[in-house]
C-alpha positions in Angstrom: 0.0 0.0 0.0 0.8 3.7 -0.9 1.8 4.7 2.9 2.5 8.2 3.6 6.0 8.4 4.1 8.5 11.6 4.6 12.2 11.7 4.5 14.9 14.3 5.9 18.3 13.6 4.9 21.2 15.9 5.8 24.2 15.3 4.8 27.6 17.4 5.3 30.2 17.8 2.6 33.1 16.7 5.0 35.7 14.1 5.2 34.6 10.9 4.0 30.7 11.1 2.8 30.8 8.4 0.0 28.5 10.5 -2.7 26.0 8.0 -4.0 25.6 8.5 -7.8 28.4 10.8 -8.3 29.9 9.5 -5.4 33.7 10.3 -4.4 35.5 7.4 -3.7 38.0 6.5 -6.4 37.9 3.3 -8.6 40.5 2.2 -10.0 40.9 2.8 -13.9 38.6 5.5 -13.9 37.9 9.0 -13.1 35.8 10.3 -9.6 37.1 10.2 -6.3 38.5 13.4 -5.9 35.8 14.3 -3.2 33.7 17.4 -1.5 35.3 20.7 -1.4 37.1 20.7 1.7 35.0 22.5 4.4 32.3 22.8 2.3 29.4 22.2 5.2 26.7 22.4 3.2 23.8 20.1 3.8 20.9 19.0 1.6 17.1 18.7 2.7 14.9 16.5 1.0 12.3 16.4 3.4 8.8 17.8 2.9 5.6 17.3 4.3 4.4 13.7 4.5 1.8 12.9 1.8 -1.2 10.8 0.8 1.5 8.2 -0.9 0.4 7.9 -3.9 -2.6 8.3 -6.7 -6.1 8.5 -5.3 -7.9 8.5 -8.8 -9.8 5.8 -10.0 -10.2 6.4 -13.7 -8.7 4.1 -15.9 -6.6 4.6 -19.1 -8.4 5.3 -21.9 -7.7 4.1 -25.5 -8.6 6.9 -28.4 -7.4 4.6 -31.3 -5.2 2.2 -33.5 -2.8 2.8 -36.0 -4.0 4.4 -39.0 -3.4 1.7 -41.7 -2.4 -1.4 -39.5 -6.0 -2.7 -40.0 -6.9 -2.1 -35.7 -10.1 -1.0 -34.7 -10.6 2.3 -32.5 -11.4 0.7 -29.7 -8.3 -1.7 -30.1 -5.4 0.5 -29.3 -1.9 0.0 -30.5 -0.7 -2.8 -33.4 2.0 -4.9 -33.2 3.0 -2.9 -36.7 4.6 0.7 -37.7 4.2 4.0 -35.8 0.9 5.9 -34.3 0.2 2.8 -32.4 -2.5 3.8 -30.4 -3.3 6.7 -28.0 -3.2 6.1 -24.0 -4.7 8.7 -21.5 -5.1 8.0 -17.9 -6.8 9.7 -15.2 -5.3 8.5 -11.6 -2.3 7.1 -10.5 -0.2 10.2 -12.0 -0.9 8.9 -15.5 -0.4 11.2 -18.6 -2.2 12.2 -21.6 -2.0 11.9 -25.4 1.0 9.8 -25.8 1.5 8.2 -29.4 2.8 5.1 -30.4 6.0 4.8 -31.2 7.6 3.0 -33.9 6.8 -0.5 -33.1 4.8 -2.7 -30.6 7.6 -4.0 -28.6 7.7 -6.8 -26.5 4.4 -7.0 -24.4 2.7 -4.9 -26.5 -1.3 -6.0 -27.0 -4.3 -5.0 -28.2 -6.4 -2.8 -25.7 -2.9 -2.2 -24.2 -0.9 0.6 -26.1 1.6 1.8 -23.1 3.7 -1.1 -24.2 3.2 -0.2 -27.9 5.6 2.8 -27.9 9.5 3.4 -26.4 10.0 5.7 -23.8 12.3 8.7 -24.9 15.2 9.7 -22.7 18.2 12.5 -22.0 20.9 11.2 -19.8 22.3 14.0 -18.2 25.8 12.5 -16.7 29.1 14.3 -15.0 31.4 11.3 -16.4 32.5 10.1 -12.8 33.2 6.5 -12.6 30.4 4.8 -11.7 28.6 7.1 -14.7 30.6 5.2 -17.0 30.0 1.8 -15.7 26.4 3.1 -15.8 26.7 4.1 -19.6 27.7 0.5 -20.4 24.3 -0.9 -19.0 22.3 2.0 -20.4 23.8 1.3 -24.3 23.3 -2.5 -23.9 20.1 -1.3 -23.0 19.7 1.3 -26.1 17.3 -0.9 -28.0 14.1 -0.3 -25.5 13.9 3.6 -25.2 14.7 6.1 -28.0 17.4 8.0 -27.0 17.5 11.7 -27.4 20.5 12.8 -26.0 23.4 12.1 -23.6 24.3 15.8 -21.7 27.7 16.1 -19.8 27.3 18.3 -17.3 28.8 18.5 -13.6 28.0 17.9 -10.1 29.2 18.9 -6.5 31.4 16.2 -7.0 32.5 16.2 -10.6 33.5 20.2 -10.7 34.2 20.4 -14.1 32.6 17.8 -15.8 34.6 15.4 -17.9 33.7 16.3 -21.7 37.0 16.7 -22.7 38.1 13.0 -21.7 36.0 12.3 -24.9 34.8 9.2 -22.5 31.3 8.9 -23.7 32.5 9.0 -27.2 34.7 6.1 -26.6 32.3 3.7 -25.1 30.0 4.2 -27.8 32.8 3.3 -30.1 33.0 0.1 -27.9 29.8 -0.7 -28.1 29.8 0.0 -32.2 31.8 -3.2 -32.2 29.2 -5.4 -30.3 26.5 -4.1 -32.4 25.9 -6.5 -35.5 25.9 -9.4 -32.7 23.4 -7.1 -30.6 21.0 -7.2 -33.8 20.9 -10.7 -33.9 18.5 -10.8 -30.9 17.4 -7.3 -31.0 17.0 -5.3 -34.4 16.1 -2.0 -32.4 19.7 -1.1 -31.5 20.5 2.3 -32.4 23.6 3.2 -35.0 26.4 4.4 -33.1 26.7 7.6 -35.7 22.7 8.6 -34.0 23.9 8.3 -30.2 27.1 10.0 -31.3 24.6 13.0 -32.7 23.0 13.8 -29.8 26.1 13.8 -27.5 26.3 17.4 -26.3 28.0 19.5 -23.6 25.6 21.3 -21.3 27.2 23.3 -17.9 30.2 22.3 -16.7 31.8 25.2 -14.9 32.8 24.8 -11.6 31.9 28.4 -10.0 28.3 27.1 -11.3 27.9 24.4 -8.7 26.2 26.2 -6.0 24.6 28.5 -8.4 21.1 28.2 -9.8 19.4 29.9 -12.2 19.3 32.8 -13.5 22.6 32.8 -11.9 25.3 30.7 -13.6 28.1 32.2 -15.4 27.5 29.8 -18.0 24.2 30.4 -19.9 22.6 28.6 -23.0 24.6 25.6 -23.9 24.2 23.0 -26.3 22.5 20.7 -24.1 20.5 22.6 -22.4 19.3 23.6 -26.3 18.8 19.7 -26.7 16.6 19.6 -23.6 14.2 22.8 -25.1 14.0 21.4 -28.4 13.5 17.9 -27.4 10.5 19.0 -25.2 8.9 21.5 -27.6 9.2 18.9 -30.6 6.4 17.4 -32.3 6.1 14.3 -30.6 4.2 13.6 -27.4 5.6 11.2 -25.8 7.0 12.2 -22.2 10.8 13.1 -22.1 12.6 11.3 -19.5 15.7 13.1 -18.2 17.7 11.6 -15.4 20.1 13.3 -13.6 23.3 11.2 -13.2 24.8 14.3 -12.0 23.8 18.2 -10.9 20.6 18.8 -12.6 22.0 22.8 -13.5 21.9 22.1 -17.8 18.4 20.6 -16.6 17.2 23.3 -14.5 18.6 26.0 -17.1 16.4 24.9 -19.9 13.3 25.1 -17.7 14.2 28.7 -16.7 14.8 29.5 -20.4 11.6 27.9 -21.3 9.8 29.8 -18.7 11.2 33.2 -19.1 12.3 33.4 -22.6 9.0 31.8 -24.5 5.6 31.3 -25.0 3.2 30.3 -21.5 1.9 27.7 -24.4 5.4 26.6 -25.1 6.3 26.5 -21.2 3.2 24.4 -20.8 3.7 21.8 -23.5 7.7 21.5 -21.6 7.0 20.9 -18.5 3.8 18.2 -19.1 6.2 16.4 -20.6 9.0 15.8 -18.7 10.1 13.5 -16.3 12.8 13.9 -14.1 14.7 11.0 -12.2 17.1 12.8 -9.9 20.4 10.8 -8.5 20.3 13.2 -5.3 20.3 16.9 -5.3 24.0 16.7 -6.6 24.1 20.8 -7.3 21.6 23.1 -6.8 19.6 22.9 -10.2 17.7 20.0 -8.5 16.3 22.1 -5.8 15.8 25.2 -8.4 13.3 23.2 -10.4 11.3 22.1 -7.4 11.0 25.2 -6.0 10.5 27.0 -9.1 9.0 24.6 -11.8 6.2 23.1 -9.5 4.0 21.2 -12.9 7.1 19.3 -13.5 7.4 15.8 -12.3 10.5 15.2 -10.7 11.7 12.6 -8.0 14.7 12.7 -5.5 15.9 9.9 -5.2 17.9 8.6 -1.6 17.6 4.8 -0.7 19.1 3.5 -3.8 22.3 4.7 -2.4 23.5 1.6 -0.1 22.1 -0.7 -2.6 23.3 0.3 -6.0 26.1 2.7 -5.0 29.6 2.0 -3.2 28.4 0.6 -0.6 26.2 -2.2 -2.0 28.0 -5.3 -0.9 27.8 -3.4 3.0 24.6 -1.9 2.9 21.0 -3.4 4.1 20.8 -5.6 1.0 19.9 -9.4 1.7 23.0 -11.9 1.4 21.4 -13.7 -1.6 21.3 -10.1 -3.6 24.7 -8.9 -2.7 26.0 -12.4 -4.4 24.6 -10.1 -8.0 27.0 -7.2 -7.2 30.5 -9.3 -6.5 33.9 -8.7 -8.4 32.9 -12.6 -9.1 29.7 -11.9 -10.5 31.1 -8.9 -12.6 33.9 -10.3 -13.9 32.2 -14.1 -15.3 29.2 -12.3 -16.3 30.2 -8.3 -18.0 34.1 -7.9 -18.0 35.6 -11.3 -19.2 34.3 -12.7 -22.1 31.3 -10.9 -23.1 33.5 -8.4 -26.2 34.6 -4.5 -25.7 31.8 -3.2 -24.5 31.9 -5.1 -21.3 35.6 -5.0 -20.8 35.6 -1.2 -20.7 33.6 -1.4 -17.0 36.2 0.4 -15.1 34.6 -0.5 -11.5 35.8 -3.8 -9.6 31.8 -4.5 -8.4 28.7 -3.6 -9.2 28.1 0.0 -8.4 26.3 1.7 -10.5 24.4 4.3 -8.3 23.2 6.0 -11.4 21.7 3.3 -13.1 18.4 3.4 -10.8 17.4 6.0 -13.2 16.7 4.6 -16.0 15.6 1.6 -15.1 11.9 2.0 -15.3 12.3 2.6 -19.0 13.4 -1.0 -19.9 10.5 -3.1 -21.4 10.4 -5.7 -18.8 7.3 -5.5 -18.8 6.0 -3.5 -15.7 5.6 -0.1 -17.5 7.1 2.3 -14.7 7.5 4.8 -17.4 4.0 5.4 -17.4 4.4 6.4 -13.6 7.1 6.2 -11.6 5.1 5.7 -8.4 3.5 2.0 -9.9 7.7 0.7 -9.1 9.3 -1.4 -10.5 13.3 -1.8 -11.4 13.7 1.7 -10.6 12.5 2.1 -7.1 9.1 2.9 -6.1 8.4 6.7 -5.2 5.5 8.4 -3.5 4.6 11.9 -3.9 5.3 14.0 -0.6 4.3 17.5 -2.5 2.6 18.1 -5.7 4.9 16.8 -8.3 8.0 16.1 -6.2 8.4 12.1 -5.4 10.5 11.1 -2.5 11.5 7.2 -2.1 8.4 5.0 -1.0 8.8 1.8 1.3 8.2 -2.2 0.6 6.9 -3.6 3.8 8.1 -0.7 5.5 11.6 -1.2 4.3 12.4 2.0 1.9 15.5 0.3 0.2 13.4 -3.3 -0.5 12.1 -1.0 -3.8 15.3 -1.4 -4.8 17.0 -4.5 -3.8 14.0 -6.6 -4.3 14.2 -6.9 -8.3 18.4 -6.9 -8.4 18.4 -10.8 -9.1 16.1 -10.7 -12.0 17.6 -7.8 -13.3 21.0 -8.6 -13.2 20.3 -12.4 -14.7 19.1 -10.2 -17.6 21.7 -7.8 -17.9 24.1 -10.7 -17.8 21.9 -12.2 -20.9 22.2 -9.2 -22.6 26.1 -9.9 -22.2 25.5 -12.6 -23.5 24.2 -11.2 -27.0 27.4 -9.6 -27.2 29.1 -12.2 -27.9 26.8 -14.8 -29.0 26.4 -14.8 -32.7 23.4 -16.3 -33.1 20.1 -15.8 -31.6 20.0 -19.7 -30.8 23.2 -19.2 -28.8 22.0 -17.0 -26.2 18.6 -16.6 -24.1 15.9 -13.9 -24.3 13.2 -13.0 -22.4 9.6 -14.7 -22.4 7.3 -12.3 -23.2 4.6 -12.5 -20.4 1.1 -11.3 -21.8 -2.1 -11.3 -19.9 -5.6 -11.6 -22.2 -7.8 -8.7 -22.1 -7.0 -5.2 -21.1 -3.9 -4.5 -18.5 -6.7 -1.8 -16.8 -9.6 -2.4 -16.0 -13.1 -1.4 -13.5 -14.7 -3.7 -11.3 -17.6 -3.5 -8.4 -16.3 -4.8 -4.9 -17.1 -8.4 -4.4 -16.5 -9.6 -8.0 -14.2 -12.4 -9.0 -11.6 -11.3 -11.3 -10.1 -13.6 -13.7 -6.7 -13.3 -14.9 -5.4 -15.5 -18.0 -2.0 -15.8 -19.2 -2.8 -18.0 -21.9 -1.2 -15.7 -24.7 2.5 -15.4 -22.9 5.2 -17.1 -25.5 9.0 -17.5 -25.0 11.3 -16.4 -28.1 13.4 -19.6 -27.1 10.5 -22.5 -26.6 12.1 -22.4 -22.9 9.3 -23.9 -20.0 7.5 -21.5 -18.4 6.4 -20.7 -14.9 4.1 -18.2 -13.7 3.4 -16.4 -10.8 0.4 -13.8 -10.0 0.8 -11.5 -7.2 -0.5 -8.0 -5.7 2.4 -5.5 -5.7 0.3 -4.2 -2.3 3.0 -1.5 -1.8 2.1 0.0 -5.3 -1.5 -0.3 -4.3 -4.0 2.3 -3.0 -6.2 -0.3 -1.7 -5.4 -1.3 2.3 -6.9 -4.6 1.1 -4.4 -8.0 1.0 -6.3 -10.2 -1.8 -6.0 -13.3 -2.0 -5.2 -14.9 -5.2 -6.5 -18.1 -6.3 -4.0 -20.8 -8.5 -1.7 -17.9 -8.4 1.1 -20.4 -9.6 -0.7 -21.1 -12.6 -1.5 -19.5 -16.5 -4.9 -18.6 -15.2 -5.9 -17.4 -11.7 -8.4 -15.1 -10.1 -9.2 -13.0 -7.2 -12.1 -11.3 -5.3 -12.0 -7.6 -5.7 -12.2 -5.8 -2.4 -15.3 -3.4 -0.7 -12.8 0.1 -1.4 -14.9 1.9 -3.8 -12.6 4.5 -5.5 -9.1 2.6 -4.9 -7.0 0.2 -7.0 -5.1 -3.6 -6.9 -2.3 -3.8 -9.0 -1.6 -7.4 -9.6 1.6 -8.6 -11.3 2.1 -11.5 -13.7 5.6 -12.7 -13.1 6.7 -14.9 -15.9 9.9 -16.9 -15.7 12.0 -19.1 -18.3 14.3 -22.4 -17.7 17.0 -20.7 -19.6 20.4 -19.8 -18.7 20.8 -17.4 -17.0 16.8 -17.7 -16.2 15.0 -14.6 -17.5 12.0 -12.7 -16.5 8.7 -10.8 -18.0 5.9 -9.4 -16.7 2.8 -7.5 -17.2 1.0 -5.2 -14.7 -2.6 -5.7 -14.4 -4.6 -2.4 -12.4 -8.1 -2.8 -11.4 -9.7 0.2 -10.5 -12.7 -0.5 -8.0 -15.7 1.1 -8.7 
């Protein structure tokens, strides 16, 4: 269930703070570690009144229509074929409006079901420390399930000047240019390395701008913060992603420039769209836009920290998790033996702390891109005020949001290793693709039996299937603990409970017999009338 749940974190920039996402403690091979400036004693709030915890609203998405041409019917949503693939708008849960299809169904994707008919779009914003690059080799491998619109070097507290000039993100995409044609074996969506390359842009990166915000910074417009205004104010509509791997200044600039330098239409259009997953308050841009931008969505993000970060093999994680982020695990499954692209990881274990952000944007299945507060690989948010989201708790433990999904998720970043180096499809495994019959949102009266039938879910391999049906209750608004019926099974059911105006979400878990074994889902959300 959605608890209300508040957080106050202060933190001073003194000897030996480890700074989670653009953290300082050096790695060897790679850049970072140089630490606070000494003295600095500033401290960062992310506190804020204690909220609801999450989306009160019972309407439930709405399809306006199929793909013009692909032979769908209005009422059917996305096809499985070209662009315009359906129109999704939701009302509730901190859903959005009017987003198109994009250029291709995906995997999930269904009729009656068009959020997993489009990719989401995304700008990295990243200040090149270590762990950022370890990050970037994830996010590329991952470059085939969200369109990607722009990687933005910037800075951070901790990064003062930004690391553009180590032309660093230009040499991991060269590495990962040389995995590519075995990438497209199992995945034809992989981008050209010449398109990431063109939307690689410098955005602010000067140190005296780190405690600065707008309309401050001795630094002013800058190619990416240009990107970031142009991206938003294009023609398409589907929600821009931005995550901040470090300060969220080039982010924070193009809002202020949108807001003081253009149309209230054009402003408007901006910030409905975006979407910003912040890695801490690593500069004061972060801040800026909360105070100052209040219609855009933006989440701070804490309790990834002693999971993903330095300290995830000491931190709260469970013993069974921590055996994912080993040298041992990184080395058999990403460094040795898996091409270029994974040799280049410059970090000893896994510890990525800015990979959190972009997480909900993989097609696993779950759809966090729609809203960040359903969870899923990314964390779990709540909103505490308006549009600012703070970290939510599973079973009242705020970093389970986290930790709970790492050994999925790493079993299928390790397959996607795997397609590195594997050179042809039959050679490596791929994710089933879970699929539940009938609409993934739906309106029922208390006291009726819902039926939920996986009889549509394939696997790309022919690999044996198991399922599993269970309520994410955290992610719920209902206080309610259904119980589900053959929940082991392809087709199960439950009763829905007596809370007029709240939802269940209930999650298909879908697992293969491959090697490594792989994971799919789909998110079914019953709005209780």
């Amino acid at each position: 269930m959605n608890a209300p749940h508040a957080l106050k974190v202060s933190f001073s920039l003194g000897l030996g703070l480890l700074a989670a996402g653009c953290g300082n403690q050096a790695e060897p091979g790679g850049v970072g570690g140089n630490g606070p400036t000494a003295g600095a004693g500033a401290s960062v709030s992310t506190g804020g009144t204690s909220g609801s915890g999450g989306a009160s609203g019972s309407g439930g998405s709405t399809v306006i229509g199929g793909s013009s041409g692909s032979g769908g019917s209005a009422a059917m949503g996305g096809s499985s074929a070209g662009a315009g693939a359906g129109v999704a708008g939701a009302s509730g849960s901190g859903g959005f409006v009017g987003v198109a299809g994009g250029s291709g169904a995906g995997v999930g994707g269904s009729a009656g079901n068009p959020a997993s008919s489009y990719k989401p779009r995304i700008i990295v914003t990243t200040d090149g420390e270590v762990d950022d690059r370890s990050s970037m080799v994830r996010f590329l491998m991952y470059a085939s399930d969200y369109d990607v619109a722009g990687i933005v070097q910037v800075n951070s507290r901790y990064q003062r000047t930004g690391h553009s000039r180590d032309m660093w993100v230009e040499t991991v995409i060269g590495h990962y240019e040389r995995v590519l044609p075995n990438l497209r074996k199992h995945h034809p969506d992989y981008p050209d390395g010449a398109r990431l390359r063109a939307v690689v842009k410098v955005g602010h990166e000067v140190a005296g701008d780190r405690e600065k915000s707008p309309p401050d910074y001795s630094t002013k417009d800058t190619p990416g913060s240009q990107l970031i205004i142009d991206t938003l104010l294009d023609d398409d509509p589907r929600p821009v992603h931005v995550p901040s791997w470090g300060g969220a200044n080039t982010t924070a600039w193009a809002l202020y420039k949108l807001k003081t330098a253009y149309t209230m239409a054009e402003y408007d259009k901006a910030v409905a769209k975006i979407r910003i997953y912040c890695i801490w308050y690593q500069d004061r841009g972060g801040q800026w836009i909360e105070d100052n931008i209040p219609e855009a969505k933006i989440y701070e993000a804490y309790m990834w920290d002693n999971v993903w970060d330095y300290q995830s093999l000491t931190g709260p994680s469970p013993a069974d998790v921590k055996t994912y982020m080993t040298s041992q695990w990184l080395n058999a499954n990403v460094k040795s033996g898996h091409g270029p692209l994974g040799a280049y990881t410059p970090q000893s274990f896994i510890s990525e702390g800015d990979t959190p952000s972009f997480l909900p944007l993989i097609n696993n299945g779950l759809d966090q891109h729609l809203d960040y507060t359903w969870g899923g690989w990314g964390g779990r948010p709540i909103h505490d005020d308006g549009n600012h989201m703070t970290d939510g708790a599973d079973d009242g433990n705020d970093n389970k949001p986290f930790w709970r999904w790492i050994p999925m998720l790493q079993n299928d970043f390790a397959a996607r290793m795997d397609w590195s180096v594997a050179a042809t499809f039959e050679a490596a495994n791929h994710p089933p693709v879970a699929k539940v019959m009938g609409s993934l949102r739906r309106t029922a009266a208390d006291g009726e039996t819902m039926t939920l039938d996986a009889t549509p879910t394939t696997d790309p391999d022919g690999d044996t299937l198991t399922y599993s049906w269970w309520q994410y209750y955290d992610a719920d608004s209902a206080a309610a603990k259904v119980v589900i019926t053959n929940s082991q099974t392809k087709t199960a059911s439950f009763v829905v409970p007596s809370e007029p105006g709240k939802q269940v979400h209930v999650l298909l878990e879908v697992t293969d017999n491959g090697t490594p074994p792989l994971k799919h889902f789909q998110r079914v959300i019953v709005d209780i009338r």
